[in-house]
C-alpha positions as CSV (number, residue, x, y, z in Angstrom):
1,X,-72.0,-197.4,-161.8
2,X,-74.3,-196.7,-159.1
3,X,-73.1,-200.1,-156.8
4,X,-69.2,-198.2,-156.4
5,X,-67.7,-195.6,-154.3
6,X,-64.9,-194.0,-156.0
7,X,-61.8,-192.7,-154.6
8,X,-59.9,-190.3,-157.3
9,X,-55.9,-189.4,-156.7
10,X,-55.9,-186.3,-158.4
11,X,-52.4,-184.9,-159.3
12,X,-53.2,-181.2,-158.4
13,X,-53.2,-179.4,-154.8
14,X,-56.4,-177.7,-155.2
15,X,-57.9,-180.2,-151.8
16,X,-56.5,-182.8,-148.9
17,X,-59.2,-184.7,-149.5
18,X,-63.4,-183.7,-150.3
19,X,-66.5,-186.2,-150.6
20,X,-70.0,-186.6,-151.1
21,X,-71.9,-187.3,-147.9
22,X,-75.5,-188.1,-147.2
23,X,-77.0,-186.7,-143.7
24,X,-79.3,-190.1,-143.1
25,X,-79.2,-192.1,-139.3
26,X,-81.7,-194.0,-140.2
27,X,-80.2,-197.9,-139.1
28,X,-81.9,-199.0,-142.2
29,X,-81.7,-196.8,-144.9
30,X,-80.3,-197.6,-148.4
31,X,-79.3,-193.5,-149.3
32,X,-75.7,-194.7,-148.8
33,X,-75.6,-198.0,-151.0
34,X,-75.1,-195.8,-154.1
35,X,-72.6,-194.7,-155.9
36,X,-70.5,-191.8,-154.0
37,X,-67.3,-189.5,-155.1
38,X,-63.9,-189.4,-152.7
39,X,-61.4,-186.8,-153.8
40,X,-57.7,-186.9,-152.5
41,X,-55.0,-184.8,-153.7
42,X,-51.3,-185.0,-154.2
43,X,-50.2,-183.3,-151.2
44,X,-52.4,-186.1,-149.1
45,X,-51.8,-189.3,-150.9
46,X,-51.5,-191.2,-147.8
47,X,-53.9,-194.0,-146.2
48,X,-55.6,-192.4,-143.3
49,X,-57.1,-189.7,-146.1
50,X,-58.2,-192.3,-148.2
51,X,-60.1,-194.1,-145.9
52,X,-61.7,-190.7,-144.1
53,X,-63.2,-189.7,-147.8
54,X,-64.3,-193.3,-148.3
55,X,-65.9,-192.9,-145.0
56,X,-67.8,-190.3,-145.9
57,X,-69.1,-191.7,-148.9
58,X,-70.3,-194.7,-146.6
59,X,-72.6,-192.3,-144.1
60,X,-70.1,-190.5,-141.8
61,X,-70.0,-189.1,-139.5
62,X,-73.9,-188.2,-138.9
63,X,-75.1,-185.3,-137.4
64,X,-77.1,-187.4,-134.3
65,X,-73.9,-188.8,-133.3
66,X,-72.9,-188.8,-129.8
67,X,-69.5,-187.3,-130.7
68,X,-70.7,-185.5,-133.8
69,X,-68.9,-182.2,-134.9
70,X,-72.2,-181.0,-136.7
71,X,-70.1,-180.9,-139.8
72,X,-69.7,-184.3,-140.8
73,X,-66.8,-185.4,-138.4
74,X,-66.2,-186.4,-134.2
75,X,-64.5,-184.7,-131.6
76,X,-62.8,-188.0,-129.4
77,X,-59.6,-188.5,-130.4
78,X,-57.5,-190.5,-131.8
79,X,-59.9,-191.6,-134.8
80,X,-59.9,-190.7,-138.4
81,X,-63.2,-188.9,-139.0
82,X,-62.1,-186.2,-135.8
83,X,-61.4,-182.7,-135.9
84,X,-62.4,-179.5,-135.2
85,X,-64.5,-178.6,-138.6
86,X,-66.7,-175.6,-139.7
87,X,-68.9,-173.8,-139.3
88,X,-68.4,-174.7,-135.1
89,X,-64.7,-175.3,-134.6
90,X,-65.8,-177.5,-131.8
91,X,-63.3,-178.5,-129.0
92,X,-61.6,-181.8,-129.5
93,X,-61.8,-184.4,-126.6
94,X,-59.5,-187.4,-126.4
95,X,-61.3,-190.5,-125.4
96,X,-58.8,-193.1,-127.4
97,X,-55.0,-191.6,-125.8
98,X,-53.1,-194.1,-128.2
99,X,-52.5,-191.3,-130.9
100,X,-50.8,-194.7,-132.7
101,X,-54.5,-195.6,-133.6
102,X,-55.4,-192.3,-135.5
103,X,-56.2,-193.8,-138.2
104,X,-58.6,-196.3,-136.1
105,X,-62.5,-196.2,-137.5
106,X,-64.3,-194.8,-134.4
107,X,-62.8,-194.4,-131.4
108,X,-64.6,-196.5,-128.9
109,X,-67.0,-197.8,-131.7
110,X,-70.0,-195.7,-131.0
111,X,-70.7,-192.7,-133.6
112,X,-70.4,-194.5,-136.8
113,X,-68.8,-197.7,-137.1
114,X,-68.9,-201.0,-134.4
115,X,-69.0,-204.5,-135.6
116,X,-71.2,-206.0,-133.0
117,X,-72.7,-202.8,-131.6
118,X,-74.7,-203.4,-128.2
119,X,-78.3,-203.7,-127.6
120,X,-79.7,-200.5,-127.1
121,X,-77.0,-198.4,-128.0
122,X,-76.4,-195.8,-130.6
123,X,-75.3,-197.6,-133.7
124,X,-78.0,-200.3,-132.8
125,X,-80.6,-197.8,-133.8
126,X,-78.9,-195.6,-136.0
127,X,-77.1,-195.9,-139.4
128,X,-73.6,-198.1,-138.7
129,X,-71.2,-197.5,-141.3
130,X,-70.4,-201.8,-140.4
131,X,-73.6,-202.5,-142.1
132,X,-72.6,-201.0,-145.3
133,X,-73.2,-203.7,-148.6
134,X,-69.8,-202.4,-149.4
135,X,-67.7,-204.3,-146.6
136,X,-67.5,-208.1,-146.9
137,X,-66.0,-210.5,-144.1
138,X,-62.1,-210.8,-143.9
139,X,-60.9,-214.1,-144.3
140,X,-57.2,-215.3,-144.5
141,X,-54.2,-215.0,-142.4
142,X,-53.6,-212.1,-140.5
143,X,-50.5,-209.8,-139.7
144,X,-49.1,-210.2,-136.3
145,X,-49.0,-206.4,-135.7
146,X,-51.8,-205.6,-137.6
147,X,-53.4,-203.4,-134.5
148,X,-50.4,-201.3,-135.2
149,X,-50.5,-200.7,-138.9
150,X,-50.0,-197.8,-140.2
151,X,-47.0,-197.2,-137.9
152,X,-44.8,-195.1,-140.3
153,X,-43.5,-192.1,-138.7
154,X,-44.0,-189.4,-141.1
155,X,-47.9,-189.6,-140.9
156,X,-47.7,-189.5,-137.2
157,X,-45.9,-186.1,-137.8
158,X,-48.3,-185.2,-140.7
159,X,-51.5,-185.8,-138.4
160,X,-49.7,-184.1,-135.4
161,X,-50.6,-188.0,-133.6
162,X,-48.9,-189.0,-130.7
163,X,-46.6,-192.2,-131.1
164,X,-47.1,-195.0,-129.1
165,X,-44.1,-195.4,-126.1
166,X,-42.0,-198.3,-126.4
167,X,-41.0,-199.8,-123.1
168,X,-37.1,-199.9,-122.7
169,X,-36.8,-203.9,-121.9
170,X,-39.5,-204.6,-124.1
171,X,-40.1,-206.7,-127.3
172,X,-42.5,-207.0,-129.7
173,X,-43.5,-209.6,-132.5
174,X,-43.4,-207.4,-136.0
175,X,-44.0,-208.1,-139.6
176,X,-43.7,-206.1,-142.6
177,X,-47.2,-206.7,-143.5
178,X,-48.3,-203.2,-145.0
179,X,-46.9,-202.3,-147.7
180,X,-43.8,-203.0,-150.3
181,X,-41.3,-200.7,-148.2
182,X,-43.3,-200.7,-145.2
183,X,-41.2,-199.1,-142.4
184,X,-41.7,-199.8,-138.6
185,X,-41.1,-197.6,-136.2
186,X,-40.7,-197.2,-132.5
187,X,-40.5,-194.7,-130.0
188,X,-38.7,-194.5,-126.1
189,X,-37.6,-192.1,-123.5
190,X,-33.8,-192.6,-123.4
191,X,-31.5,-191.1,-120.0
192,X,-28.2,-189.3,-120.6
193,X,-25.5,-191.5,-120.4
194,X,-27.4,-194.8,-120.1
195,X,-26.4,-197.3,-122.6
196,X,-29.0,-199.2,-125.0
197,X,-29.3,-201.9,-127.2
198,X,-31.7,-201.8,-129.9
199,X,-31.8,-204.8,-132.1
200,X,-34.0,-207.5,-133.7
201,X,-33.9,-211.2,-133.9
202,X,-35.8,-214.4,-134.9
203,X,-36.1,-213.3,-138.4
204,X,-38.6,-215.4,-140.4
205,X,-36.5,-217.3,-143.9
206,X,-35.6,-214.7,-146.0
207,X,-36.1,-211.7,-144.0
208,X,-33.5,-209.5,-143.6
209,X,-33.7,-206.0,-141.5
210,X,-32.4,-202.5,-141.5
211,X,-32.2,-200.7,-138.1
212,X,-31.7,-196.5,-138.1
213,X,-31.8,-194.7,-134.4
214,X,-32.8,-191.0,-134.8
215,X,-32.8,-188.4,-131.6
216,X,-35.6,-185.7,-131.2
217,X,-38.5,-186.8,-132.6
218,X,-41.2,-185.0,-130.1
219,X,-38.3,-182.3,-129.2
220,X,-37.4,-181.5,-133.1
221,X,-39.8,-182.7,-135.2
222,X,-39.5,-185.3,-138.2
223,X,-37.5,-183.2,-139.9
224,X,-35.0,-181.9,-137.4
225,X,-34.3,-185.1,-135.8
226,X,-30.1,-186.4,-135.8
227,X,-29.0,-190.0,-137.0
228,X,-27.6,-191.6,-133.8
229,X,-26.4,-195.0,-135.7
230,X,-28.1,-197.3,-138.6
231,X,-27.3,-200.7,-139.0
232,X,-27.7,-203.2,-141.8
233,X,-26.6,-206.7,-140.8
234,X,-25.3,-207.4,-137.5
235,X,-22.3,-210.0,-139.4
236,X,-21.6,-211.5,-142.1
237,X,-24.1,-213.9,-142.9
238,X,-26.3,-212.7,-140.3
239,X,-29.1,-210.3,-141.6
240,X,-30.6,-209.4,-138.4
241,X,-29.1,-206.1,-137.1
242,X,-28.2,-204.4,-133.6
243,X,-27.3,-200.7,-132.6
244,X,-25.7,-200.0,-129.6
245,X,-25.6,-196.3,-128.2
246,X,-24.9,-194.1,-124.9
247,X,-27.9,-191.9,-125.0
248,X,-26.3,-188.1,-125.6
249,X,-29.2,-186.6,-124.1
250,X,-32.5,-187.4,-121.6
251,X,-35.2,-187.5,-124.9
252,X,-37.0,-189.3,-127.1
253,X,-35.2,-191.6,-129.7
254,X,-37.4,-193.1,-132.6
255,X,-36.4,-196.6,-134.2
256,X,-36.8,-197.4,-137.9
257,X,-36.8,-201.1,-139.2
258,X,-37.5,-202.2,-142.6
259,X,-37.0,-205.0,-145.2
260,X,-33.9,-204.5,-147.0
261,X,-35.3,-205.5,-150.2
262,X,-38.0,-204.0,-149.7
263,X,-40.7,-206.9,-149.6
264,X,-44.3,-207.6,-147.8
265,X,-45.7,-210.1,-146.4
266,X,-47.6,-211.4,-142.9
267,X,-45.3,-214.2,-143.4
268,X,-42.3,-211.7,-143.5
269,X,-42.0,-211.6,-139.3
270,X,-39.1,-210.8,-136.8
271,X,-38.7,-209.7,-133.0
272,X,-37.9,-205.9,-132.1
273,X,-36.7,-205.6,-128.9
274,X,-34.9,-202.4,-127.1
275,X,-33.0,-202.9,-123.7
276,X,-31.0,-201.1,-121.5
277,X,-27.4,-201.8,-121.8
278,X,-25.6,-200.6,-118.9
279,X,-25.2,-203.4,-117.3
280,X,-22.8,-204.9,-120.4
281,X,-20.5,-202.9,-117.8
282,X,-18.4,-200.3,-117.8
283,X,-16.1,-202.1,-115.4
284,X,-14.8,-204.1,-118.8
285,X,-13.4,-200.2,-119.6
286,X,-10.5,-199.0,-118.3
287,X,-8.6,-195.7,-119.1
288,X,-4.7,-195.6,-118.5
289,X,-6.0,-191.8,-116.8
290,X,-9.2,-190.6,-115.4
291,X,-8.5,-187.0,-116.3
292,X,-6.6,-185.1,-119.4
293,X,-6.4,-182.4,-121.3
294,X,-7.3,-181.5,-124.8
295,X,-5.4,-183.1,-127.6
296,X,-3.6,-185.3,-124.9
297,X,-3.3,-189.0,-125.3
298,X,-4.6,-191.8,-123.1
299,X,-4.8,-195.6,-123.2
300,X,-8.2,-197.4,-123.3
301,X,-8.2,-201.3,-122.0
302,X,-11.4,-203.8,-122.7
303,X,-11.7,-207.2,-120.9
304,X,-13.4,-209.8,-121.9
305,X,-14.3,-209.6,-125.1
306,X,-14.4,-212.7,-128.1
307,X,-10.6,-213.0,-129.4
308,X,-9.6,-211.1,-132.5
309,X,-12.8,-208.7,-132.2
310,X,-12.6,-205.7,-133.7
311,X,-13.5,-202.7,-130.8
312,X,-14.9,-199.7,-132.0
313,X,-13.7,-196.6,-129.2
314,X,-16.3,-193.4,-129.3
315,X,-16.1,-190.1,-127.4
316,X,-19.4,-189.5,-126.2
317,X,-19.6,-185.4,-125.6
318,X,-23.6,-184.3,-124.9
319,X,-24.8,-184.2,-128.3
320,X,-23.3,-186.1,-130.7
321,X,-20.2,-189.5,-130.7
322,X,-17.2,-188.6,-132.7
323,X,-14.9,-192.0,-133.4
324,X,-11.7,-191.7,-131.5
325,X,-10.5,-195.0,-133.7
326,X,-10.2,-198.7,-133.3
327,X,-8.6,-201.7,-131.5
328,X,-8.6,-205.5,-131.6
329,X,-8.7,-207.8,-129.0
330,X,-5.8,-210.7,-128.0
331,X,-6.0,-213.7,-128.2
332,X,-7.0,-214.1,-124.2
333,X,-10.1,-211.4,-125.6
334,X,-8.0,-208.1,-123.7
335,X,-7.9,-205.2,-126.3
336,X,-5.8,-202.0,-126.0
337,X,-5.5,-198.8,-127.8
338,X,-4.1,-195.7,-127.7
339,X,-6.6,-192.7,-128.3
340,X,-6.2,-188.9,-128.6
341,X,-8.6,-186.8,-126.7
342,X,-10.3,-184.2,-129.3
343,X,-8.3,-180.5,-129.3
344,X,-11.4,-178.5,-129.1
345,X,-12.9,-180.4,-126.0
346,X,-13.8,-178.0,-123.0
347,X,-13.6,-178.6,-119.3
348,X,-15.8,-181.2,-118.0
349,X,-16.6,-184.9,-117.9
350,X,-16.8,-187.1,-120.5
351,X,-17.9,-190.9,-121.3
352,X,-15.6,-192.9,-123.6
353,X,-17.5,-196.0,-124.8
354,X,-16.0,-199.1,-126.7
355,X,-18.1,-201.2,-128.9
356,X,-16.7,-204.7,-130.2
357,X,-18.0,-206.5,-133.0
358,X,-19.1,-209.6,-130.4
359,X,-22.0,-207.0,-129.6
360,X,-20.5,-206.4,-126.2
361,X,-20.6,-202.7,-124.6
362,X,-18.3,-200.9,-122.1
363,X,-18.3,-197.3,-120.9
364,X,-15.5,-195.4,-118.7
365,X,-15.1,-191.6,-117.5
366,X,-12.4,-189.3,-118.3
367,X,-12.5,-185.6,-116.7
368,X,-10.8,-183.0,-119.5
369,X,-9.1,-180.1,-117.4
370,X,-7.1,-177.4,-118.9
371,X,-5.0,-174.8,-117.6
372,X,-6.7,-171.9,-116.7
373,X,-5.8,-168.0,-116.1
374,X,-6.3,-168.9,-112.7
375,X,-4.1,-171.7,-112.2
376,X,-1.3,-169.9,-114.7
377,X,-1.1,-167.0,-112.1
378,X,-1.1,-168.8,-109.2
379,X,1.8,-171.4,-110.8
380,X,3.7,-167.8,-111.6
381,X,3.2,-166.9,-107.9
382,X,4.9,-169.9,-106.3
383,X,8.0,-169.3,-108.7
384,X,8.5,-165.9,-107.9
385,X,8.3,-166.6,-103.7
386,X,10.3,-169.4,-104.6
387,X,13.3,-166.9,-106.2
388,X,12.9,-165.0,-103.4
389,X,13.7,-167.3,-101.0
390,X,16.7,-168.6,-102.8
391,X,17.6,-164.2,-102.4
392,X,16.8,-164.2,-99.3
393,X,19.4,-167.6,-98.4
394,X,22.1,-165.6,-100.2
395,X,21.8,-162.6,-98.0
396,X,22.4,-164.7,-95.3
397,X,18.7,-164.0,-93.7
């Protein structure tokens, strides 16, 4: 039919994505109301393809275009129809820095698509894809985080697209308004040794969240990050969910949160919010010893903390929290514990960090020492001058 644009998913590898395209900047020609052909193929089945092959079928990116490539795409960053194409390989410039928005149409609205372009200005008197007979005008409600749609991480990592920084005492309205399984994610600079609180709240009826914490998203990549914690409900009977960590490292740390049963809606709404939680204090710690030595046991003490919680003790080495084991809190909300310090820990300082089921954090330091060559010799030393003195008293000197 010559009033449709098709867009074919085709189950072979042979493309990303390929489409016909008319070079016409007239403002009011009709060469891109017919019919036109988008390809994708399996290996690019994902939204921001789609829509740049529809695009093209719909008259961009055209060669008089500010920001034009000369082959059919732009060069300013972050937008869908940009990169550096054939035959010119132009350079790329980035106009639009929130790489969150790459699948945006037109960065800064003046090459091929604006909604209320200005008097005067390039899309006034040249072909706007916005006039196309093939969009209509939205109506209904809207998503609450629509601006951030599609926020999934693994495109970001497929597009090479920076992610949008979270603030650390931030939070953020949210809404799983995509997709059936539509994941959000978030991403923040965390400091070694600084406690944080990632969580959401004011779920909407029926909602019900999954949190996951991964480490090393810019350092590592999508697929060489590590699971810090994952958290369904935060109690029972409460489907909203919390993660408490000590950061292992100074790096980024990306936040997942989904439905649990997978749903979508822009009714389907809840609060994200990340904070530094240092101050939950790690004067509510103590440790029966500030130093030990490997495979040597010490006694951990929390304060304050809801009777009968359960406390959840962690040795935090640089890279990685290995469970030490488990204690629960009096009645007058004091919990105690004994705890083993792992055998193969080296020299050096450590953080021990307890986490009660009342959502309450607490850190303390423990120094591991062990007995060097060093400190063996020089212990030998004083019990040989010792023998020698007790010698020298027998002599009668």
């Amino acid at each position: 039919r010559m009033d449709r644009k098709y867009l074919m998913l085709v189950d072979d590898t042979v493309y990303c994505g390929i489409a016909s395209f008319v070079r016409n900047d007239d403002p009011a020609t009709t060469r891109h109301d017919f019919t036109g052909y988008a390809r994708v193929d399996r290996s690019c089945w994902d939204a921001g393809t789609m829509a740049h092959e529809l695009a093209h079928t719909l008259g961009a990116v055209q060669a008089s275009a500010p920001h034009t490539s000369q082959g059919g795409h732009c060069i300013d960053e972050w937008d869908v129809m940009c990169y550096s194409d054939q035959p010119h390989f132009p350079a790329m410039q980035t106009l639009c820095a929130d790489g969150a928005q790459e699948f945006r149409f037109d960065c800064n609205n003046d090459d091929y698509f604006a909604a209320n372009p200005a008097p005067g200005s390039y899309l006034a008197n040249h072909w706007n894809m916005a006039k196309s007979i093939y969009f209509t005008p939205g109506a209904g409600p809207g998503c609450v985080d629509a601006a951030l749609e599609p926020d999934d991480a693994y495109w970001y990592d497929f597009w090479g697209a920076p992610m949008r920084r979270f603030a650390v005492g931030a939070s953020e309205a949210r809404a799983f308004c995509a997709k059936p399984g539509d994941t959000d994610w978030i991403l923040f600079k965390g400091q070694k040794g600084t406690a944080y609180q990632v969580e959401t709240r004011d779920l909407a009826p029926g909602v019900d969240t999954q949190l996951v914490v991964y480490r090393g998203f810019e350092e590592q990549g999508w697929g060489g990050m590590t699971q810090i914690a994952a958290n369904d409900d935060r109690a029972a009977g409460d489907p909203s969910s919390r993660v408490a960590f000590t950061a292992p490292a100074t790096a980024t740390y990306l936040v997942g949160v989904s439905e649990a049963a997978s749903r979508a809606g822009y009714d389907l709404t809840y609060t994200l919010l990340v904070s530094d939680a240092a101050s939950a204090g790690g004067e509510r710690l103590s440790l029966s010893r500030n130093q030990a030595k490997p495979n040597q046991r010490f006694t951990a003490t929390m304060n304050d903390v809801d009777p009968s919680s359960t406390i959840t003790v962690w040795w935090q080495p640089d890279e990685r929290q290995d469970p030490l084991g488990t204690m629960t809190a009096s009645a007058t909300g004091v919990a105690s514990g004994d705890f083993t310090v792992p055998p193969d820990t080296r020299p050096g300082r450590y953080q021990v960090e307890a986490v009660a089921s009342d959502n309450s954090v607490a850190r303390a330091s423990l120094k591991v020492v062990d007995k060097s060559k060093k400190a063996k010799k020089a212990k030998k030393g004083k019990k040989a001058k010792k023998r020698h003195k007790t010698k020298a008293r027998r002599r009668g000197k």
